[in-house]
DRENPA-3360 file (N, C-alpha, C; in nm, 2 decimals, always signed):
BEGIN
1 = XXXXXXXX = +0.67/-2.24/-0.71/+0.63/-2.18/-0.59/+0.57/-2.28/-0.50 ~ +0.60/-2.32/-0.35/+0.55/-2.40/-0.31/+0.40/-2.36/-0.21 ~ +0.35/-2.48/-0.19/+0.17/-2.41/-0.16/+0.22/-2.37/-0.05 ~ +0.30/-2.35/+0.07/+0.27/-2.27/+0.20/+0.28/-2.12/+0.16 ~ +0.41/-2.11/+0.03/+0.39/-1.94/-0.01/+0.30/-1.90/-0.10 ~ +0.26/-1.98/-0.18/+0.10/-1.98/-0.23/+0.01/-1.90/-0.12 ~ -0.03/-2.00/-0.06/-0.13/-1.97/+0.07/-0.09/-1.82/+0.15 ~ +0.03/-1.82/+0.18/+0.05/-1.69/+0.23/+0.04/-1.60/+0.12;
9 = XXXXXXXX = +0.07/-1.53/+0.01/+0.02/-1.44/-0.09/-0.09/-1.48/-0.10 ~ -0.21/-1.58/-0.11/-0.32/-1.56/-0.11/-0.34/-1.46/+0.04 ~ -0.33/-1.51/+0.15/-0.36/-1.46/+0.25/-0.29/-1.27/+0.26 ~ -0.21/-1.28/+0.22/-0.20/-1.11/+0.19/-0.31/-1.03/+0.09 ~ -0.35/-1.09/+0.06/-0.41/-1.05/-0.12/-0.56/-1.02/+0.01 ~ -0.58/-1.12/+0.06/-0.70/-1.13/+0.13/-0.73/-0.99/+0.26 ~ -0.62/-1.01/+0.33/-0.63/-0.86/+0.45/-0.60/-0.76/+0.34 ~ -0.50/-0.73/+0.21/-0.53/-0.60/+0.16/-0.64/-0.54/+0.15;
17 = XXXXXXXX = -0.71/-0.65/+0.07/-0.84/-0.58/+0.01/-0.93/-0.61/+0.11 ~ -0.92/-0.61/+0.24/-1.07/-0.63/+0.34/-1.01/-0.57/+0.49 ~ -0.87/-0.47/+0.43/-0.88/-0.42/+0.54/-0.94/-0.33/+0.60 ~ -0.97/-0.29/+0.72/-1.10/-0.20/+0.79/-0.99/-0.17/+0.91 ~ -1.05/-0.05/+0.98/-0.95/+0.00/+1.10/-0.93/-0.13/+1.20 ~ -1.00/-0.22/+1.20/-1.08/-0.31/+1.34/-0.98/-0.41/+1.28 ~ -0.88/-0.41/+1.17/-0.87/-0.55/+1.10/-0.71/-0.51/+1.08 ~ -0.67/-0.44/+1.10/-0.52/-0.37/+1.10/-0.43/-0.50/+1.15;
25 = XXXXXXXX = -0.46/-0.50/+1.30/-0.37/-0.64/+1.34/-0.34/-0.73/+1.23 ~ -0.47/-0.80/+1.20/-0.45/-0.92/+1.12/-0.38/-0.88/+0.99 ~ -0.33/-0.80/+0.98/-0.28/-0.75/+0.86/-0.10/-0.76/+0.90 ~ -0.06/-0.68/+1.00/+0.02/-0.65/+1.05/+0.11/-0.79/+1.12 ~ +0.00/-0.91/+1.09/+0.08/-1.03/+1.18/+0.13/-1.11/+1.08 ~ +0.12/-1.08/+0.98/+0.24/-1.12/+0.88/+0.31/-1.04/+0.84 ~ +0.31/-0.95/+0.92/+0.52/-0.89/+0.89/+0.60/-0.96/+0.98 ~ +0.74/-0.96/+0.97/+0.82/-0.98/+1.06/+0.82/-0.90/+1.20;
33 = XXXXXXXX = +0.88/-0.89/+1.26/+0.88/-0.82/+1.40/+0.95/-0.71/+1.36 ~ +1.04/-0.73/+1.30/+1.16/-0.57/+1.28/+1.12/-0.58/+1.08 ~ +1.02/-0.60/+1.02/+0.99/-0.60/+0.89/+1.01/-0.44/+0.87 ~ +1.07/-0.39/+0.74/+1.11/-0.28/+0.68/+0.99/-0.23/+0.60 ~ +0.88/-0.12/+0.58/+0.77/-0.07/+0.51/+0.86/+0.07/+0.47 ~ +0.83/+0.09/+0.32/+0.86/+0.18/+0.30/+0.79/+0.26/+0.15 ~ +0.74/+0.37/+0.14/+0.69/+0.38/+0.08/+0.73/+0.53/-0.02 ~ +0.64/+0.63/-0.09/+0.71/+0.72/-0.16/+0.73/+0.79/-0.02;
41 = XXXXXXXX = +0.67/+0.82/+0.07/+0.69/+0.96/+0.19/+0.73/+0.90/+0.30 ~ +0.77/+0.78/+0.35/+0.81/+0.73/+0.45/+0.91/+0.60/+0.42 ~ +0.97/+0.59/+0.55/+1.04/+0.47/+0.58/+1.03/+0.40/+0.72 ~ +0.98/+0.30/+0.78/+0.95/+0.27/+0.91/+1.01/+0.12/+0.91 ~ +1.03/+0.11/+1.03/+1.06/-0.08/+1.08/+0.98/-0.08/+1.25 ~ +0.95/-0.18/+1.17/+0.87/-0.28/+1.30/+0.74/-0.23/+1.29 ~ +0.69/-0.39/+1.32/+0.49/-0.41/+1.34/+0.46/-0.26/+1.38 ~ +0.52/-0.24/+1.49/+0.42/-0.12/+1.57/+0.38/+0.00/+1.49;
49 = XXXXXXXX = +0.55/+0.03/+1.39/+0.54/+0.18/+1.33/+0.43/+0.13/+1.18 ~ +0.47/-0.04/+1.12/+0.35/-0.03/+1.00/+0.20/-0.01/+0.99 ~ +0.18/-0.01/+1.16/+0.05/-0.08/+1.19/+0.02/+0.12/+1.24 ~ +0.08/+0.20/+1.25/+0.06/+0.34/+1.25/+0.03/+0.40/+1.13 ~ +0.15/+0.32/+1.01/+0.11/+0.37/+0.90/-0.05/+0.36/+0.85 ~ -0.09/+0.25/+0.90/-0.22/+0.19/+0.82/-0.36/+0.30/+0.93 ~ -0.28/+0.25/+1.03/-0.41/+0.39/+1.09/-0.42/+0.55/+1.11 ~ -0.32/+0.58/+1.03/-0.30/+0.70/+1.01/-0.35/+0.73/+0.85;
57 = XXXXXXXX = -0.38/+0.60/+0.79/-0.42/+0.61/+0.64/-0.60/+0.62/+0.69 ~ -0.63/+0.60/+0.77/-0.76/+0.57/+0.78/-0.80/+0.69/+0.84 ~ -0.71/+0.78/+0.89/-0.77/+0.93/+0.99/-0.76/+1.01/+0.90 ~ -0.71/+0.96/+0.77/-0.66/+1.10/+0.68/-0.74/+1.07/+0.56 ~ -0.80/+0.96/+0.53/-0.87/+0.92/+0.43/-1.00/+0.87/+0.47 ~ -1.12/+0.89/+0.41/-1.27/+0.81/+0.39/-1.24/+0.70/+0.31 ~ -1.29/+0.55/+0.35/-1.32/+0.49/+0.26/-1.22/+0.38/+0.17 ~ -1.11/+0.37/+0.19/-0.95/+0.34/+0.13/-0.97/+0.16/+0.16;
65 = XXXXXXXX = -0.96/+0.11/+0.02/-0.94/-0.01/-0.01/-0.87/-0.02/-0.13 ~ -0.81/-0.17/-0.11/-0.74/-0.21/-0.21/-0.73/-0.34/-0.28 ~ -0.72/-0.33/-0.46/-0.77/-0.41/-0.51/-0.64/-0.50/-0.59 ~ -0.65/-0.59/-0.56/-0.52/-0.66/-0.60/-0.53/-0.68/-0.74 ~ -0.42/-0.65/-0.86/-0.45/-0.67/-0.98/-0.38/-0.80/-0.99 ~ -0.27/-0.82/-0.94/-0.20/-0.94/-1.00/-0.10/-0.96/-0.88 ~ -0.08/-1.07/-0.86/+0.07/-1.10/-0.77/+0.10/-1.25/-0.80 ~ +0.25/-1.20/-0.79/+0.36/-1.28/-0.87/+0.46/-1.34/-0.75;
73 = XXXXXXXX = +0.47/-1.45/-0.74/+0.58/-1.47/-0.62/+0.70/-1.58/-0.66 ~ +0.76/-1.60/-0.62/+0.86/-1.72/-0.67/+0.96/-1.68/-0.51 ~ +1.04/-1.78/-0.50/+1.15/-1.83/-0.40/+1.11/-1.74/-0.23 ~ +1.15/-1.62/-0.21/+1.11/-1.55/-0.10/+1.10/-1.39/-0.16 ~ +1.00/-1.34/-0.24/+0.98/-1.26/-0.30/+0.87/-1.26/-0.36 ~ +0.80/-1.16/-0.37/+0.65/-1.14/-0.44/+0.65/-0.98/-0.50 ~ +0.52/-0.96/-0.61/+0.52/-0.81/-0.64/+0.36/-0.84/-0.69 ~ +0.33/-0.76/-0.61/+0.15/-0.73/-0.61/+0.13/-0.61/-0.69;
81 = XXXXXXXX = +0.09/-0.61/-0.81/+0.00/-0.48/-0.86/-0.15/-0.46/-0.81 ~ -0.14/-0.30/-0.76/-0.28/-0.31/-0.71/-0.32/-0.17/-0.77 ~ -0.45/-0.16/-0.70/-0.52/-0.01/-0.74/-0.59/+0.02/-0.58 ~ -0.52/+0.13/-0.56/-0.55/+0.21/-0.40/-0.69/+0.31/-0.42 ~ -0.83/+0.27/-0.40/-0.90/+0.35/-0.43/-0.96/+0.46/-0.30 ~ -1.02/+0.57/-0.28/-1.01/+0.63/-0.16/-1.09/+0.75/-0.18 ~ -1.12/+0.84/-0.05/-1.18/+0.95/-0.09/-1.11/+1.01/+0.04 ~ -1.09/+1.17/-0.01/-0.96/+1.25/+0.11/-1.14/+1.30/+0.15;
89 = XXXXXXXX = -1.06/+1.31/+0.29/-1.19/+1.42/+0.40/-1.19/+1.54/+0.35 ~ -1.09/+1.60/+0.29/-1.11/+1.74/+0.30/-1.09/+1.78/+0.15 ~ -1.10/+1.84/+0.10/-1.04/+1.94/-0.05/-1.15/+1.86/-0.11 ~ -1.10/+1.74/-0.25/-1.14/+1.72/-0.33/-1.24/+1.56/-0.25 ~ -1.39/+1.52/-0.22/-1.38/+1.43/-0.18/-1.48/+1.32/-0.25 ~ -1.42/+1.35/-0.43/-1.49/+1.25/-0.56/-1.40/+1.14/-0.45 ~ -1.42/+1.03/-0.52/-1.36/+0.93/-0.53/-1.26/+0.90/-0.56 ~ -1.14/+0.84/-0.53/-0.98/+0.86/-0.62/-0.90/+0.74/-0.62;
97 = XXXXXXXX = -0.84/+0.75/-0.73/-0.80/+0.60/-0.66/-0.66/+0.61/-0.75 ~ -0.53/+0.53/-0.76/-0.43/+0.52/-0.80/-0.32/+0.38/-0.78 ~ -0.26/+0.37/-0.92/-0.23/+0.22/-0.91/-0.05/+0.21/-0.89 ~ -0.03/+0.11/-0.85/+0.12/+0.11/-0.82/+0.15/-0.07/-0.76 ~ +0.30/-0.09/-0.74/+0.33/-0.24/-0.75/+0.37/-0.24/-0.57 ~ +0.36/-0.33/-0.53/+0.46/-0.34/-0.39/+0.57/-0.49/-0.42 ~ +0.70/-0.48/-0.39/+0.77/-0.56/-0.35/+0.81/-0.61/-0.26 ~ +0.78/-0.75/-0.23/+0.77/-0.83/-0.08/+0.94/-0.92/-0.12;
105 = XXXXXXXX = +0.96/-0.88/+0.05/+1.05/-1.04/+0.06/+1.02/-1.05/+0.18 ~ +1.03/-1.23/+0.20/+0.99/-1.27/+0.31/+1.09/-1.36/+0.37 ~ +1.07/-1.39/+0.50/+1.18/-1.41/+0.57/+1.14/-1.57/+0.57 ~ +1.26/-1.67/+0.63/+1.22/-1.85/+0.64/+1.10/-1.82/+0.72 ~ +1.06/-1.81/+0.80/+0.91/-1.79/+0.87/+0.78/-1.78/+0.75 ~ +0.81/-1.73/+0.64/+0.71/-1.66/+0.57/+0.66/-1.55/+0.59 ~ +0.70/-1.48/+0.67/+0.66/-1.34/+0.72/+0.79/-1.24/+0.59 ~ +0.65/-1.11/+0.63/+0.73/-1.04/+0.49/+0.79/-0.92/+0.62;
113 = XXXXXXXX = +0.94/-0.96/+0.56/+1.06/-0.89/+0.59/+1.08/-0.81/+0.55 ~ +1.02/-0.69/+0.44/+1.06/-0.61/+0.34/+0.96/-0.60/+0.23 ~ +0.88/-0.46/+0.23/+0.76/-0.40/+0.16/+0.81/-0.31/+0.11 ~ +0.83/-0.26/+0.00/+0.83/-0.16/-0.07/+0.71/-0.10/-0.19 ~ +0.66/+0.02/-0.14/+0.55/+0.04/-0.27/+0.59/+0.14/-0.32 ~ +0.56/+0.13/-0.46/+0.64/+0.21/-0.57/+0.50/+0.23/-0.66 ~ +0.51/+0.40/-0.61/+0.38/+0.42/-0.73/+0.42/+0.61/-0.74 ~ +0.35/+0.67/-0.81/+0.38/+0.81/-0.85/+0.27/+0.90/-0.74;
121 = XXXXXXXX = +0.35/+0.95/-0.68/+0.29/+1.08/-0.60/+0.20/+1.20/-0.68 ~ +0.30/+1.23/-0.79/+0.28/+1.34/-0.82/+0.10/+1.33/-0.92 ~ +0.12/+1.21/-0.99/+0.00/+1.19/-1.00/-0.12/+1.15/-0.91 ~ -0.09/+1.03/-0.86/-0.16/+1.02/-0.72/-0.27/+1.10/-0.59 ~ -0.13/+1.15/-0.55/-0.17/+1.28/-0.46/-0.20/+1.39/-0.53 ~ -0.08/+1.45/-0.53/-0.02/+1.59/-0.59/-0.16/+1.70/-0.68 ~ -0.14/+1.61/-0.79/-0.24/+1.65/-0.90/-0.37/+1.63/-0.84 ~ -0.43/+1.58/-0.73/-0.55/+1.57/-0.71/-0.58/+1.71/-0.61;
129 = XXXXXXXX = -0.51/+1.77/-0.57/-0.49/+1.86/-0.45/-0.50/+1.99/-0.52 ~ -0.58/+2.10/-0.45/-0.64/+2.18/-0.49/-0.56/+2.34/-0.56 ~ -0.44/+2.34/-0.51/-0.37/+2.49/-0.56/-0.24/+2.39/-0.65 ~ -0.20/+2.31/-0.58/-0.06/+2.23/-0.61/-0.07/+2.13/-0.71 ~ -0.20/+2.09/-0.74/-0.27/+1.98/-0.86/-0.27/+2.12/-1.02 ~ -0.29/+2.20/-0.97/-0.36/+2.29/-1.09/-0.18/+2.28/-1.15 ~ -0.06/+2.33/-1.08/+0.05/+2.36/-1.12/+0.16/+2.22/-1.17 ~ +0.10/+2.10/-1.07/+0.15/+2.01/-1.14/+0.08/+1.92/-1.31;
137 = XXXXXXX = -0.03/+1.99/-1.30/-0.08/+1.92/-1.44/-0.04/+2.02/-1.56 ~ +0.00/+2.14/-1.49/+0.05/+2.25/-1.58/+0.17/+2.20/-1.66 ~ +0.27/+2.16/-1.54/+0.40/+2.15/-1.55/+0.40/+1.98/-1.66 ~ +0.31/+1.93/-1.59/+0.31/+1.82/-1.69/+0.25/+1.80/-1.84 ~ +0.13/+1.87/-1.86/+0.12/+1.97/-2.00/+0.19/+1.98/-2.06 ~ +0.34/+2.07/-2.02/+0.41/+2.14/-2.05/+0.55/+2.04/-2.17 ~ +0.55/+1.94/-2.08/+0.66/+1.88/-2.09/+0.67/+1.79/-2.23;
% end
């Protein structure tokens, strides 16, 4: 892995976990221009719509950071294990948090061309949420 993509997955690693509404940009300026985010409930391209995603995480959630467990990169690709910790405004507002991988590729620029995060809803959200949690931990019980 050479140190310029070194340094850039360090520098990802760095805006995840210190992002703040005011810090969004700096986050957002290492994607590409038409970079692909996609996650379990959406699919968006381009800075503008990722940079929605992230402030739309912040109107809907108290408190949401993220803690990088490990990231792995080689050639133009990376996969970050992290833990998403948070507290929702409304229903349940303990503390929550939930872990899952993202898959980067990055473009000759070094900008990431392509995010994908892959983690479980149904645990995550779902089961945390107040009529729809009680039925999914049922169903999962069950199984």
């Amino acid at each position: 892995m050479s140190n310029l993509f070194t340094k850039q997955l360090e520098t990802i690693q760095f805006e995840y976990e210190n992002i703040q509404i005011n810090r969004i940009s700096n986050l957002v300026k290492l994607y590409a221009e038409d970079a692909v985010f996609k996650d379990p409930f959406q699919e968006v391209h381009g800075r503008d719509a990722i940079a929605k995603i992230f402030a739309k995480m912040f109107s809907q959630l108290d408190d949401p950071s993220f803690k990088i467990i490990s990231a792995v990169g080689q050639d133009f690709e990376a996969s970050l294990l992290w833990e998403f910790h948070f507290r929702f405004k409304r229903w349940n507002t303990n503390p929550q948090n939930l872990r899952g991988v993202s898959w980067l590729k990055f473009n000759e620029l070094g900008l990431i061309s392509s995010h994908i995060d892959y983690w479980d809803p149904a645990e995550g959200i779902y089961e945390k949420l107040p009529i729809l949690g009680s039925i999914m931990r049922f169903l999962k019980s069950s199984v």
